[in-house]
Structures are given as structure tokens and as C-alpha cells.
C-alpha positions in Angstrom: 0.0 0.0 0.0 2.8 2.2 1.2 5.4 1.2 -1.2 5.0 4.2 -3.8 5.8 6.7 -1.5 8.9 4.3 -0.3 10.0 4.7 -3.9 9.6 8.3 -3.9 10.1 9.9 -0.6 14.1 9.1 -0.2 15.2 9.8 -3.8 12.9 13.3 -3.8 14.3 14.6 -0.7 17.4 13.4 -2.0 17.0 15.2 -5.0 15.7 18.5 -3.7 19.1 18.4 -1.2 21.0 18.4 -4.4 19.4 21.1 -6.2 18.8 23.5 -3.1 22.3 23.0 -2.7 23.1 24.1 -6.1 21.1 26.6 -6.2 21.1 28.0 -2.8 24.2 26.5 -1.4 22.2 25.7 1.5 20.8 22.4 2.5 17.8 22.9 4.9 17.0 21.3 8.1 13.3 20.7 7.4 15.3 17.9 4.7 16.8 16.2 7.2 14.2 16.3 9.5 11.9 15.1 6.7 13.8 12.3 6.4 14.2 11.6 10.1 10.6 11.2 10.6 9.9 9.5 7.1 12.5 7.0 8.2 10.6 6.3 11.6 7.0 5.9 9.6 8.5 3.5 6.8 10.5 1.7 9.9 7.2 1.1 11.9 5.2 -0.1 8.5 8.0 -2.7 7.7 8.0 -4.4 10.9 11.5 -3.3 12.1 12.4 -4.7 15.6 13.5 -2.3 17.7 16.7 -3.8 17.5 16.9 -2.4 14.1 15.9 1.0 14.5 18.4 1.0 17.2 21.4 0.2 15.2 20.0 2.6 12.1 20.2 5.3 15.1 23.4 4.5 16.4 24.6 5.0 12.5 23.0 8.0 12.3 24.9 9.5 15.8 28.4 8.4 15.1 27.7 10.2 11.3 26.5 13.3 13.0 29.1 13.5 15.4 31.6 12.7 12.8 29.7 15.3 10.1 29.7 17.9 13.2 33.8 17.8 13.7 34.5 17.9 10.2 32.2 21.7 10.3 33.7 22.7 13.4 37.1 22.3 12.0 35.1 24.2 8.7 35.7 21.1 6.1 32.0 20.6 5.2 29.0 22.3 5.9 26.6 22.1 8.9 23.5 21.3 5.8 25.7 18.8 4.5 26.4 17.2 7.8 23.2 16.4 8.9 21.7 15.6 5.7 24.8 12.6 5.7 23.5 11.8 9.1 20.0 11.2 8.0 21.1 9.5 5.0 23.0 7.2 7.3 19.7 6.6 9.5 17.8 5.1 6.0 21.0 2.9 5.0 22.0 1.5 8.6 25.8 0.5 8.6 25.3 -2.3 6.3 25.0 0.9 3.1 26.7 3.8 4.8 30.3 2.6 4.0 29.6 2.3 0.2 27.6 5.8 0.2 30.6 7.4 1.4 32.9 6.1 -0.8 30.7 7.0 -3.7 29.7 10.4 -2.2 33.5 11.3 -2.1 34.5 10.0 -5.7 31.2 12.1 -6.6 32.5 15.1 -4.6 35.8 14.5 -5.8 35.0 15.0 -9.5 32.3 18.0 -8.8 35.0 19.8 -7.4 37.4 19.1 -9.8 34.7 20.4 -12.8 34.2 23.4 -10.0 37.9 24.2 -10.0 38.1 23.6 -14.2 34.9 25.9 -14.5 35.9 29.0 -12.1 39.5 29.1 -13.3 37.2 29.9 -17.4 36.3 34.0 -17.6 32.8 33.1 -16.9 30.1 35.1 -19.5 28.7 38.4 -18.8 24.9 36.6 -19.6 25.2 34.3 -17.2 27.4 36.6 -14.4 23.5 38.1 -14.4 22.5 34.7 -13.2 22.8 34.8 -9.4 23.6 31.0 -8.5 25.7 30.6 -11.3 27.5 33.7 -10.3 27.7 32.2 -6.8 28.8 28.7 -8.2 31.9 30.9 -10.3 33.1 32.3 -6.3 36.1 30.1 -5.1 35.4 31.5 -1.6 31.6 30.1 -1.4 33.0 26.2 -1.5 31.6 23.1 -2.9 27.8 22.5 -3.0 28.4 19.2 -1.5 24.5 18.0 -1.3 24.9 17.6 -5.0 27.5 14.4 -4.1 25.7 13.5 -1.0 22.1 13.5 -3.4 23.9 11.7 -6.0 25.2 9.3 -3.9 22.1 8.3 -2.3 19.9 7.7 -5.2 22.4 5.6 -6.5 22.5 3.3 -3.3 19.0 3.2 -2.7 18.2 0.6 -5.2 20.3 -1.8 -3.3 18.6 -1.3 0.6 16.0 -3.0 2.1 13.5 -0.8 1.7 13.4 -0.7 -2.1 14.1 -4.7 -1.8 10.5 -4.4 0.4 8.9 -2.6 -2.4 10.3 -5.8 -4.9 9.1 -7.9 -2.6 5.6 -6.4 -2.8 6.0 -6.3 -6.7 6.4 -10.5 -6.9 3.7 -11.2 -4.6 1.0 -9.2 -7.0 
């Protein structure tokens, strides 16, 4: 019953991370908190022990406090943080690992194409462009949440809640 809004709810936050970020180069915290509650509805409606949700928050603590050194010593954003944090809550610590590794090869080469586009005279048609402009400013950073976004969708396909949703697919 539930299962099209499992498909959908993860990868459109996800999504809307990646372009707020872009455009905005902030990541709100009504995201994360989106997906902190969608994770406890979708947890209750699968049957997860407690057991499970337990270790799915324990993920989500040691990424936060992790996430929050890494912005107190100013190498990522506090947006970026806690939507890795919540991202960690939906894939437990058997997908975290490989969305990391992904998220940094992703973030990686974003910054790499940053770097390769700001160091180009950028046009005068799109310097009227605000977020492009802002994208073209070495000192506003990396949008991050694109990586992070990316990174996500492409791991979801292999959790348990989307193996759910096949599961539900066979039985019809």
C-alpha cells in the first residue's frame, strides 16, 4: 500500500538536497528532519524490531558527530552534515560505508569540474545569473548535497527498503 511513497520519498528529498544546494548553497534542516521522521514511519510499517531501528540510530549518531567535527574544524558544511547523518539513518551500517565512498569520488570530481569551470572567464549573460555567479566564487565552497544526493539515489536501489517494495512487486 505504502510502497509508492517508499520509492519516492528518499530519492525526492534526495533530490531537492542536491538542487537546493546548487542553487542555494544551503541544505535545509526541514530535509533532514523530513527524512528523520519519514525513516521512523516507513520503519514502523516494515515491521522493524526495535533492535533495528536502534542500530540505524546508532549509524545516524556516530555520522553526526563525525559530520559535526568535520564543520567545526570548517571542512564541510553544517547542511551537509546532517543531511549525511540522515542519509546514514535510511542505510544502517550495512550501506553507509559504500555511500561514502561514492559520495567522495562524486564530490571528488564535482569539485574538480568546480575548480576547471571557475579558473574559465565566466560570460557576462550568465554573471546576471545569481547561483551561477555564486557557483563561479572560489570562496563560497563546494555545494556538497549535489555528491551527497547523487550518492544516495544511487544506493537506494540496493537497501532493504526498495528490496520491500520488490518484494511487494512479486507477490502481485
Amino acid at each position: 500500500m505504502l510502497e509508492p511513497a517508499l520509492i519516492l520519498f528518499f530519492p525526492a528529498l534526495m533530490a531537492y538536497a542536491a538542487a537546493s544546494d546548487l542553487i542555494s548553497m544551503t541544505i535545509s534542516n526541514k530535509i533532514s528532519l523530513a527524512l528523520i521522521a519519514g525513516f521512523m514511519i516507513f520503519a514502523v510499517w516494515m515491521g522493524l524490531d526495535y533492535t533495528a531501528i536502534a542500530w540505524h540510530w546508532a549509524m545516524f549518531a556516530v555520522v553526526l558527530a563525525a559530520g559535526f567535527t568535520l564543520f567545526a574544524f570548517g571542512v564541510i558544511g553544517g547542511g551537509d552534515a546532517k543531511l549525511a547523518a540522515s542519509t546514514a539513518l535510511w542505510f544502517g551500517w550495512e550501506h553507509t560505508l559504500i555511500y561514502f565512498v561514492l559520495a567522495a569520488l562524486l564530490g571528488g570530481l564535482l569539485t574538480l569540474v568546480l575548480l576547471r569551470l571557475r579558473a574559465i572567464p565566466m560570460p557576462a549573460s550568465l554573471a546576471k545569473v545569481e547561483w551561477v555567479a555564486r557557483l563561479y566564487r572560489a570562496d563560497q565552497g563546494v555545494p556538497y548535497g549535489i555528491a551527497l544526493g547523487v550518492a544516495a539515489i544511487a544506493v537506494y536501489p540496493q537497501t532493504d527498503w526498495m528490496q520491500h517494495v520488490f518484494d511487494a512487486a512479486a507477490r502481485i
